[in-house]
SEPAKE-362321 format. One record per atom (N, C-alpha, C, O): x, y, z. Coordinates in steps of 0.05 Angstrom, whole numbers, plus 32768, in hexadecimal, padded with zeros to 4 digits. Example, Ala and Ser with C-alpha at 12.3 -4.5 7.8 and 13.67 -1.06 7.14 Angstrom:
<vovexs>
81087F8E809C 80F67FA6809C 81087FBE809C 811D7FBE80A9 81017FD3808E 81117FEB808F 81028001809D 810C801780A1 
</vovexs>
This chain:
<vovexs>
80107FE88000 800080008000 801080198000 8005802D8009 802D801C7FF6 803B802B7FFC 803680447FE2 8033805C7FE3 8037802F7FCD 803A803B7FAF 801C80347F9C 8011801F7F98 8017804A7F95 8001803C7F83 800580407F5F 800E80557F57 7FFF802E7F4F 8012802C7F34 7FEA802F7F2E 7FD880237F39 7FEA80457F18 7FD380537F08 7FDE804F7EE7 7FF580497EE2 7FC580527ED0 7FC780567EC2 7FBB806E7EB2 7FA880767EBF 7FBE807F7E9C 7FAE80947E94 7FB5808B7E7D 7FCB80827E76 7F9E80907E6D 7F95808D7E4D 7F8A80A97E45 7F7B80B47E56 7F9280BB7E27 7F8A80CF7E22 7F7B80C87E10 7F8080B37E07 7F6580D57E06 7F6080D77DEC 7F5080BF7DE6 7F4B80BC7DCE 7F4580A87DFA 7F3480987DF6 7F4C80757DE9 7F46805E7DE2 7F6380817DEB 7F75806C7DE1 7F7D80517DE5 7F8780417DD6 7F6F80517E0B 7F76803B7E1A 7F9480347E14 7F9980237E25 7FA880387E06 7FC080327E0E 7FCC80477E23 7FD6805C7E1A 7FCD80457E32 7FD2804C7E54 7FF0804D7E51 8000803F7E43 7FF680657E66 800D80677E6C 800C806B7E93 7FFE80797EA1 802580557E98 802680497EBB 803080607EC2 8040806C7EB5 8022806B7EE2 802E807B7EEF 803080767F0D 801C80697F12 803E807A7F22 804A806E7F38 8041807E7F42 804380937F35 802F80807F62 802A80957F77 8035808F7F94 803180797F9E 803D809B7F9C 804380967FBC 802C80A07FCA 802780B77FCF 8020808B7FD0 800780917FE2 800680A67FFC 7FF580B78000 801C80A0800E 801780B68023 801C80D18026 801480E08038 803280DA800A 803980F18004 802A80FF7FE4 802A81157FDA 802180E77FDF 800B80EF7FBF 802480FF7FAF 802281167FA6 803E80EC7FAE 804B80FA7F98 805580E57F84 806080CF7F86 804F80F37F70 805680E37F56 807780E27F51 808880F57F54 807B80C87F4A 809480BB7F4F 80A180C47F34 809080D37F29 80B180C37F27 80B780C17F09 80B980B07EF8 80BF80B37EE1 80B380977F06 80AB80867EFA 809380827EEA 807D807E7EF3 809980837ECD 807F80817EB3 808680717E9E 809B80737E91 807680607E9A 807580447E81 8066804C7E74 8054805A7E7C 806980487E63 8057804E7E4A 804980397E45 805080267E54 803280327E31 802880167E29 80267FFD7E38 802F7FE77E35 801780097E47 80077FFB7E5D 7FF17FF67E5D 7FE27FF57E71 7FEA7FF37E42 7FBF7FF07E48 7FBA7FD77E54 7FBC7FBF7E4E 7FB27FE37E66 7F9A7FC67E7A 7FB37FB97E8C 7FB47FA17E8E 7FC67FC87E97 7FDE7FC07E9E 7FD57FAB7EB3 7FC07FAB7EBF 7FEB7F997EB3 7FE47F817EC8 80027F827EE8 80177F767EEB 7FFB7F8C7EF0 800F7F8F7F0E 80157F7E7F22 80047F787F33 802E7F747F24 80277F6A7F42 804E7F747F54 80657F707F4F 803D7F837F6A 80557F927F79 80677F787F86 80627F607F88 807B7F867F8C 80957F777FA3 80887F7D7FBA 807C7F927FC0 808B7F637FCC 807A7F757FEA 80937F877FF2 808A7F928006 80A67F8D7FF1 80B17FA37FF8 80B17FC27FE5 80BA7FD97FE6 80A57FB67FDA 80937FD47FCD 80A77FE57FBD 80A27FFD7FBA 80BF7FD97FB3 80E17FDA7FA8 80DC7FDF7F80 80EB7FEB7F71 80C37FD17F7A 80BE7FCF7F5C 80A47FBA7F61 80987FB37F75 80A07FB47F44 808A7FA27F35 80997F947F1A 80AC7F957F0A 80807F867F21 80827F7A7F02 80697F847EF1 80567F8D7EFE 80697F837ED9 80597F8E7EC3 80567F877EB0 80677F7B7EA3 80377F8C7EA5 803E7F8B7E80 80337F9E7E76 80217FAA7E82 803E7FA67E59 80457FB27E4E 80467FA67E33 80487F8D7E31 80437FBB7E19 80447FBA7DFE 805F7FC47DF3 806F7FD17E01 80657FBB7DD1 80807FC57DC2 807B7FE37DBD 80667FEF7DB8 80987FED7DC0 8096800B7DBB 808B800D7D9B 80857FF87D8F 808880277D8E 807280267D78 808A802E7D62 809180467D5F 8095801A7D53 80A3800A7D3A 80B47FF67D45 80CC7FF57D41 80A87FE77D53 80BE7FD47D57 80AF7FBA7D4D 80B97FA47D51 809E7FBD7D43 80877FA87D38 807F7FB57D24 80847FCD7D1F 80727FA67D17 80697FB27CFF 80437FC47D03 80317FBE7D13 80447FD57CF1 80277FE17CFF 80117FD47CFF 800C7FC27CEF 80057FDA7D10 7FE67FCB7D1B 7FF47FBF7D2A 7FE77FC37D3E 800C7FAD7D33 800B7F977D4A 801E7FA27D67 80287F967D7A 801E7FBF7D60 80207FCC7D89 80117FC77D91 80167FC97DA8 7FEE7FB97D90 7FDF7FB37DA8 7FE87F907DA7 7FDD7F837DBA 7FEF7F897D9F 7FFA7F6D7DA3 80197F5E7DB0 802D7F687DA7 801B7F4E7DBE 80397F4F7DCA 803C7F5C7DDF 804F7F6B7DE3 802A7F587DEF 80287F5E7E11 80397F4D7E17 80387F357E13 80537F607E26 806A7F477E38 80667F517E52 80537F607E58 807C7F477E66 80807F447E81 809A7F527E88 80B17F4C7E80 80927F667E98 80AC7F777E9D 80B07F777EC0 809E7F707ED0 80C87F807EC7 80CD7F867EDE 80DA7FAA7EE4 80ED7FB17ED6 80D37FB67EF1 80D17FCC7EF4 80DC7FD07F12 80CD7FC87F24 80F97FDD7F1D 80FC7FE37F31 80FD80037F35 810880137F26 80EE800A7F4D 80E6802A7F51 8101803B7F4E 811580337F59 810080527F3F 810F805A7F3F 812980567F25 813B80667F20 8125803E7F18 813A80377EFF 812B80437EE6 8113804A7EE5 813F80447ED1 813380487EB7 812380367EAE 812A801F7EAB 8107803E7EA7 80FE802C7E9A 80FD80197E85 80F080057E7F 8118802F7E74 8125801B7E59 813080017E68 81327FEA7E5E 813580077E7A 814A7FEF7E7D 81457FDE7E95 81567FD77EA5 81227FD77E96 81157FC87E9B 81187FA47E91 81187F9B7E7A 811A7F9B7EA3 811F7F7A7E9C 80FE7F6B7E8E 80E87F6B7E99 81047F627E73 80E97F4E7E68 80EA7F3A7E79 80FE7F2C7E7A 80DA7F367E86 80DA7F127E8D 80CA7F007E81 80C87EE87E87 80BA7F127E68 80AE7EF57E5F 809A7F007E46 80977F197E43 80907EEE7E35 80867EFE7E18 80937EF07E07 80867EE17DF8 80AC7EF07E04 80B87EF27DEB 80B57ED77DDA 80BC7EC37DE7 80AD7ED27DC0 80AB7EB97DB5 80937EAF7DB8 808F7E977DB3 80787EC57DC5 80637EB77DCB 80547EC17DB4 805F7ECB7DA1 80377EBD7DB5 80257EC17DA6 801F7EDC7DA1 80117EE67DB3 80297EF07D87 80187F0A7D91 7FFF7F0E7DA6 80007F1C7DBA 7FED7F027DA1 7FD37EFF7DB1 7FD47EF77DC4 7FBE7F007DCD 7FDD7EED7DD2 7FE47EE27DF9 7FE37EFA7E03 7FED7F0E7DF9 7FD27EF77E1E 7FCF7F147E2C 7FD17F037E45 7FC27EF27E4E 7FEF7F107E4F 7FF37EFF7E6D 7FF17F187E86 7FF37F307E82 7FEC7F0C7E9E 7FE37F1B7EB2 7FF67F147ED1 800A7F067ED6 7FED7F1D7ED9 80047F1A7EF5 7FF97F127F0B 7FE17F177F0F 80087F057F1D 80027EFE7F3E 801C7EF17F4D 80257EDB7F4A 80267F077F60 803E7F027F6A 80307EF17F8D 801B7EF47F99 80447EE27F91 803B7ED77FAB 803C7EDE7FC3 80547EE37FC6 80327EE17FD3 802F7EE87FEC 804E7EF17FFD 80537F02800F 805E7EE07FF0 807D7EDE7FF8 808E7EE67FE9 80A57EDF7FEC 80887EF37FD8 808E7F007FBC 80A47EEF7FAF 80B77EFC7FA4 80A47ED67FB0 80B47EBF7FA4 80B37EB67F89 80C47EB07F79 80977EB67F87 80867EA57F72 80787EB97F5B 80657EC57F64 807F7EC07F3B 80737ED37F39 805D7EC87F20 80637ED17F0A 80447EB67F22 80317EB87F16 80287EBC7EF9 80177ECD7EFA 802B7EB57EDD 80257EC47ECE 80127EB77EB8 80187EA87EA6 7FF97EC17EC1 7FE17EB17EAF 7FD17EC07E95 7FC17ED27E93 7FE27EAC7E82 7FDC7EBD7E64 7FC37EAA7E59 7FBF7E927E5A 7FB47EC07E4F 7F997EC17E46 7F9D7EBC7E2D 7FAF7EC87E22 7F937EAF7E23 7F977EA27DFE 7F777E9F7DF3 7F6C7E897DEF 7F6C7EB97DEE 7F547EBC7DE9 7F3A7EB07E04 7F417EAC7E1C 7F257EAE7DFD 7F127EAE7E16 7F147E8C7E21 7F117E867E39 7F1A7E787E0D 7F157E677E1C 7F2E7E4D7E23 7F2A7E367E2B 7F447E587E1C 7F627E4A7E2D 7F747E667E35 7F727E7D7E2A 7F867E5C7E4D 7F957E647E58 7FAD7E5A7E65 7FAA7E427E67 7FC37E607E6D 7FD37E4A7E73 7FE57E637E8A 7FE67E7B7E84 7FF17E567EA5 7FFE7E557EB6 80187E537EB3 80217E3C7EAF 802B7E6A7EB4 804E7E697EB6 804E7E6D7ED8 803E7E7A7EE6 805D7E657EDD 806A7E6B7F00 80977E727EF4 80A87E6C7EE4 80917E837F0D 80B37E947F04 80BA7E957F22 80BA7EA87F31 80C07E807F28 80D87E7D7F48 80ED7E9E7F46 81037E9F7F3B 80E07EB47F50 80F87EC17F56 81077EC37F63 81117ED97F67 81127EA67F71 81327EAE7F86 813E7E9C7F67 81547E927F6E 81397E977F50 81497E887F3E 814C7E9A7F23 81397EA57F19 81677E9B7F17 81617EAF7F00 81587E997EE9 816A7E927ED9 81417E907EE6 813B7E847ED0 811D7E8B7EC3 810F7E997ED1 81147E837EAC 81007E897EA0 80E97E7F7EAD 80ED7E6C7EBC 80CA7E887EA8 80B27E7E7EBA 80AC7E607EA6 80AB7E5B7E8E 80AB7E587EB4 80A37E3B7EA9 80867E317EAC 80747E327EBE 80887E267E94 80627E277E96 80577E0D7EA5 80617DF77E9F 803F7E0D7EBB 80317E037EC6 80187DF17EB9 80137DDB7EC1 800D7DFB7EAB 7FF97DEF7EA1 7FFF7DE67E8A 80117DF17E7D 7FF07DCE7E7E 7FFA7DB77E67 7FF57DB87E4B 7FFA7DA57E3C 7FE87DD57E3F 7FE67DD97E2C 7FC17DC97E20 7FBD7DBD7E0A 7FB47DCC7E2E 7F9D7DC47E28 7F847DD67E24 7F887DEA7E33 7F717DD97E1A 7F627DEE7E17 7F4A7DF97E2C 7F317DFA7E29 7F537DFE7E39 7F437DFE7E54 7F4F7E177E60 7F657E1E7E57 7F447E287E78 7F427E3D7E83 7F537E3F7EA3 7F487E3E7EB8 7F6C7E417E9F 7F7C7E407EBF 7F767E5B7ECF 7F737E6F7EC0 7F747E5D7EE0 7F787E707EF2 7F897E6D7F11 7F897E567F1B 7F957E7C7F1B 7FAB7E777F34 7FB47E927F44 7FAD7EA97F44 7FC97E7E7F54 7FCE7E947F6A 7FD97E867F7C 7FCE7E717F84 7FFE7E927F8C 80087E7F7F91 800D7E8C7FB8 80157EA17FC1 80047E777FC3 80037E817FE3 800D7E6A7FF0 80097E527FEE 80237E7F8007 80347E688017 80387E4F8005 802B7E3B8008 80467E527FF5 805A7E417FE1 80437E2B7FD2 804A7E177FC7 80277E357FD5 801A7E1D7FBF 800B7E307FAA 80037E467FB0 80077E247F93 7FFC7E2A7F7C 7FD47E177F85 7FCC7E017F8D 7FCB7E2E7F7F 7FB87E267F78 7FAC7E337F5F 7FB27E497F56 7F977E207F55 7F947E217F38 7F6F7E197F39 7F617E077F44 7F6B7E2F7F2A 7F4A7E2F7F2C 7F447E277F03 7F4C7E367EF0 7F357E0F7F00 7F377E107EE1 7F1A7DF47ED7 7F0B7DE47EE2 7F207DFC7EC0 7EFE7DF07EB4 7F037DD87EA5 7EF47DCC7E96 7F227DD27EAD 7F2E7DB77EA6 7F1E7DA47EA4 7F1F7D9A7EBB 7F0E7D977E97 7F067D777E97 7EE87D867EB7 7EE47D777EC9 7EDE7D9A7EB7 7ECC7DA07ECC 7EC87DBF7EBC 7ED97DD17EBC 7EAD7DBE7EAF 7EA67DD57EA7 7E957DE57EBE 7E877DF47EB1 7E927DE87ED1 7E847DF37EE6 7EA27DF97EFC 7E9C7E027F12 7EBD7DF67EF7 7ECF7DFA7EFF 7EDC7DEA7F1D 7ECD7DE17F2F 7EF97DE87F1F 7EFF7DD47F36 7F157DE57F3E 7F1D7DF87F30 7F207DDE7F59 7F417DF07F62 7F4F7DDA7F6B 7F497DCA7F7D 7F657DD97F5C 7F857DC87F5F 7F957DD07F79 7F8B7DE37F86 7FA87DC67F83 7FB57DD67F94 7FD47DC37F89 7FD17DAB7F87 7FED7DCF7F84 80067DC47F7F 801B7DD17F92 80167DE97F95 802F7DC97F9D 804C7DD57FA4 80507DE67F8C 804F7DDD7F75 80587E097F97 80637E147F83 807B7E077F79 808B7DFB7F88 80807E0B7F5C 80977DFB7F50 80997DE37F50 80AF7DDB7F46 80867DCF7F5A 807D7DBA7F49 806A7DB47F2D 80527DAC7F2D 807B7DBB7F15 80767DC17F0A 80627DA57EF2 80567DA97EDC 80667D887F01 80587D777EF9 80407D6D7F00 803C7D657F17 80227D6D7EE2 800C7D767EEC 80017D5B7EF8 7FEB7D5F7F02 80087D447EFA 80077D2A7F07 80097D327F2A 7FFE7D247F3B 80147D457F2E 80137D4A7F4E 80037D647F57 800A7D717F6B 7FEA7D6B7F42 7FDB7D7F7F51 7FC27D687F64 7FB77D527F64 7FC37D797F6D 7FA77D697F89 7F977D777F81 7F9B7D8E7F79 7F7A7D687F82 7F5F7D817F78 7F537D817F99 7F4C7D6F7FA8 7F557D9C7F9D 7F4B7DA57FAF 7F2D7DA77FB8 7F257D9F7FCE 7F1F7DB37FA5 7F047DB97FA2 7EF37DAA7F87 7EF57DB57F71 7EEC7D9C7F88 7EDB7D907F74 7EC97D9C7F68 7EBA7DAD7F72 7EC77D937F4D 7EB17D9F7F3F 7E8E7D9E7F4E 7E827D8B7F59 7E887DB17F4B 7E677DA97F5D 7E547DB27F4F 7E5E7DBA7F39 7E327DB67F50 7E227DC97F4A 7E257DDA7F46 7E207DE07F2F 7E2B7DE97F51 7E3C7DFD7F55 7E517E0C7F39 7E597DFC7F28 7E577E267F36 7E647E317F24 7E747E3F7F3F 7E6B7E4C7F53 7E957E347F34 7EA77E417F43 7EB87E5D7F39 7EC77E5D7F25 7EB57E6D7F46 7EC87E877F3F 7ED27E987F4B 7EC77EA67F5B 7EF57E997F41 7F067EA77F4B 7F117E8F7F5C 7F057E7B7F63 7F287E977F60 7F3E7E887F72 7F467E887F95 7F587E7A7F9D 
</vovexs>
């Protein structure tokens, strides 16, 4: 609750540009991203940076596809923003629109890309390790949702249960033979995690 990260759109554009507030002094930081529409956030609990996404600057793609190629950035308060670390995007589908959820212990950083309305798939990114997020879910056409607390992944999804079920795994067990189903499919329509 230290910092609050806003967006402003002019002109009806929705491509948003990120702006940083310090809540108890209401001063704007100098920290500004550009191409941020519908930005997806999730803070350090020491309130030090975020992670983000974000769009390609405008010719680095060919025209019409700056609203396509939403990656994953890391942002520490106070650095240039050029020289912001990608953690993820690259080699994917123009059309993947991935989103964020850092863990409670800010270990685990979450990243659930949307592949039109009805599949989705789960990366998890161990950050005490410098390596790439590795994907969780098995490539099937079905709807994941998650969120990773005191070191377990749970996973809310319409897997083989169209009225929806919740998984629970060890974060970074990344083999789907060892999720436990938590909550069973019921009468019931399950939503949210």
């Amino acid at each position: 609750g230290k910092y609050l990260a806003y967006g402003t759109s002019f002109g009806g554009s929705e491509m948003s540009t990120l702006h940083v507030i310090e809540i108890k002094t209401n001063t704007v930081l100098p920290d500004t991203i550009e191409r941020t529409r519908a930005a997806s956030i999730a803070w350090l609990p020491d309130n030090s940076g975020f992670y983000y996404t974000r769009y390609p600057n405008k010719g680095d793609l060919p025209d019409g596809q700056e609203m396509y190629n939403r990656h994953v950035f890391f942002h520490l308060l106070g650095d240039d923003v050029d020289h912001d670390d990608k953690i993820f995007g690259d080699g994917r589908d123009p059309e993947d629109w991935p989103n964020l959820h850092l863990s409670n212990d800010g270990r685990w950083l979450l990243i659930t890309v949307e592949q039109g309305w009805t599949k989705s798939e789960l990366f998890l990114k161990d950050l005490q390790r410098d390596t790439p997020p590795t994907r969780v879910t098995t490539g099937k056409e079905f709807l994941y949702a998650g969120e990773v607390y005191d070191g377990k992944l749970y996973i809310t999804t319409n897997e083989d249960a169209p009225r929806y079920r919740v998984f629970v795994t060890d974060a970074g067990d990344y083999e789907r033979n060892h999720w436990k189903e938590l909550i069973p499919q019921s009468d019931a329509v399950l939503q949210g995690t």
